[in-house]
N, C-alpha and C positions, 0 to 999 in steps of 0.2 A: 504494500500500500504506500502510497506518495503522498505528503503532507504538502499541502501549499500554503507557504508562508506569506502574512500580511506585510507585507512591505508598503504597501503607503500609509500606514500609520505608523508614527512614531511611538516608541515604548519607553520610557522609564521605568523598567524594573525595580529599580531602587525604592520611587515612591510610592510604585503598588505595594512591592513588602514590607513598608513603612505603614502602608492604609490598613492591610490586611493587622500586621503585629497590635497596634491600635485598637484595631475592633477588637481580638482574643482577651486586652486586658490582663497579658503577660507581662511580669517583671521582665526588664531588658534583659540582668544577670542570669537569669532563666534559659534565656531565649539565647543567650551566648553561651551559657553552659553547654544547652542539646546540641547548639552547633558546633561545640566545641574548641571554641575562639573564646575570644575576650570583649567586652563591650567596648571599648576604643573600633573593633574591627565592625560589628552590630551599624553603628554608626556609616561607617563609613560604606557598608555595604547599602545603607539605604542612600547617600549619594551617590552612589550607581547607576549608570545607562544602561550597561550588561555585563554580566555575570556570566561565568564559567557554569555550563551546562550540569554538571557535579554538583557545584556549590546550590545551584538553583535549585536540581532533584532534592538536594537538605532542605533546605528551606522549605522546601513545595510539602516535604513530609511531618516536619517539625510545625511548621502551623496546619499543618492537613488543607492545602488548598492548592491548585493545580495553578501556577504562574506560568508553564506553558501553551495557556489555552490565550494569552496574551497575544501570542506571535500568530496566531492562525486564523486562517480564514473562517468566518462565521459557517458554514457545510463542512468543515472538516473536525471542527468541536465536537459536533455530535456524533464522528466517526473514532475518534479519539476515546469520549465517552464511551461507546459500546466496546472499544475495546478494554477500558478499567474494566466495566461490568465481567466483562468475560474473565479477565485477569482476577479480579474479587472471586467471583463464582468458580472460577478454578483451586484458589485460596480454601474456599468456603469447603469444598470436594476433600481437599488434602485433609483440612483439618480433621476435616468425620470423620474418613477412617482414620485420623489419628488416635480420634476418642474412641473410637470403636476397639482397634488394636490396646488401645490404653486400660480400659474395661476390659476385653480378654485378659490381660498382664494380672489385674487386680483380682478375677476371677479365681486365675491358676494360682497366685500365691498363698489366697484367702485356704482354697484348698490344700495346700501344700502345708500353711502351717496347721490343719486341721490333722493331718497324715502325722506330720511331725510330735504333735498332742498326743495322738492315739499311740504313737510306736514306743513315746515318753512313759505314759501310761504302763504300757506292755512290759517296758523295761523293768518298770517300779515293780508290777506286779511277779514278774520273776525273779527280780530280786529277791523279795519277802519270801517266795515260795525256798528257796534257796536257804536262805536264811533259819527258816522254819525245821 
């Protein structure tokens, strides 16, 4: 798939992720934390035109808000969208049978140390017989 980039608008990146951090009502030292910079840098990324692709995908995840949909043509957002969706609901797939596989684990051990009880049990009891 081909993405067609908006080129005749211009973008400040900087001051959209300045609007966005604003709306969240994050402390800055927070927001530099997750990015794992310092707020001297916070700063000066929101006077930014553009941003390294990488830096941008942080940001975009650390306030949860997709600043590449900036750059694109209005028909390819929605193409972009369906593909998160997809990407989510693939997410969404993995983790089930993660908890499913996780529940089995929880099953077997539950059992296991039921086994372990009983064989404890058994040991006690021959011992005393033993004993006797």
């Amino acid at each position: 798939m081909s993405v067609n980039f908006n080129q005749s608008k211009s973008v400040h990146i900087g001051e959209l992720i300045q609007q966005v951090f604003e709306q969240k009502a994050t402390k800055l030292s927070d927001f530099a934390e997750q990015l794992g910079t310092v707020r001297q840098n916070v700063y000066r990324i929101f006077k930014k035109r553009h941003l390294d692709t990488g830096l941008l995908l942080r940001i975009s995840q650390v306030l949860e808000h997709n600043f590449f949909q900036y750059y694109c043509q209005e028909g390819e957002q929605d193409s972009l969208k369906d593909l998160q969706l997809t990407k989510l609901d693939d997410e969404l797939n993995l983790a089930t049978k993660e908890i499913s596989y996780l529940k089995k684990i929880i099953a077997l051990m539950e059992e296991r140390a039921e086994l372990v009880q009983q064989v404890e049990k058994e040991i006690t009891k021959a011992n005393k017989a033993v004993e006797a």
